[in-house]
N, C-alpha and C positions, 0 to 999 in steps of 0.2 A: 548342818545342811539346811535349817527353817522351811522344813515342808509342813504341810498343811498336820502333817501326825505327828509334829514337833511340839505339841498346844502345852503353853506354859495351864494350870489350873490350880488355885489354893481348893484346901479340902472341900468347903463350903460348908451348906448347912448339915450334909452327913455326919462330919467330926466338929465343927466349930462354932464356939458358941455366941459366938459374933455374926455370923453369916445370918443372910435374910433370905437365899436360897437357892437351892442343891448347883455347885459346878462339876463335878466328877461326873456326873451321867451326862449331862450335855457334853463334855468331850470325851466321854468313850463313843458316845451316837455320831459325834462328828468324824470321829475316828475309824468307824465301824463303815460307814458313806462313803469317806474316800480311803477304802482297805488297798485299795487298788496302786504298787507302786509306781505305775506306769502313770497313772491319773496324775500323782502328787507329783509326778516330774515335769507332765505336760503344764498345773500350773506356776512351776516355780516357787522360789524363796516367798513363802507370806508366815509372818508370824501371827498365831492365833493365840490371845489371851484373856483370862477367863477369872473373873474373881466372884465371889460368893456372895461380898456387901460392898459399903464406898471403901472399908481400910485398904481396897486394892493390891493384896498380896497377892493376885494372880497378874499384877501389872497391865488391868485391861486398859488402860488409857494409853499405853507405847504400843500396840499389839498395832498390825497394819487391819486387823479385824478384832477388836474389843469387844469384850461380854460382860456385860456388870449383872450382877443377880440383885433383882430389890426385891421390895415388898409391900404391896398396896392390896388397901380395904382384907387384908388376911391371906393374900393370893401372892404365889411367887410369880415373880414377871424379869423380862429381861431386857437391857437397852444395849441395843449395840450400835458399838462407836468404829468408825471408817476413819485409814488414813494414818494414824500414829508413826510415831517413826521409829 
């Protein structure tokens, strides 16, 4: 169905010892935002995807909304990328 609560997310930094920082809690908050089924039908098909570092197991670079988790000066941060196909 690729609605907005369809959000692909590798474990991130909670389970993985690769990851530079947390993806699970950002899509349950994203998840929790649009709880509403009538919301996620009014926007349609968008895939939401979420990875923890670059190895990109949450496939954020195909995602029509991409979340990469990095890591600078000791801080998690996140870059999100538009568009994917």
């Amino acid at each position: 169905s690729n609605l907005i609560s369809d959000i692909i997310s590798c474990p991130g930094l909670d389970y993985c010892s690769l990851a530079t920082a947390r993806s699970i809690p950002v899509a349950q908050e994203i998840s929790r935002r649009f709880a509403s089924l009538e919301r996620q039908r009014e926007i349609g098909e968008l895939k939401l995807k979420i990875s923890g570092c670059i190895n990109a197991c949450g496939h954020h670079h195909v995602g029509h909304i991409g979340i990469l988790g990095v890591e600078k000066k000791g801080s998690e941060l996140y870059q999100v990328t538009l568009g994917g196909s």
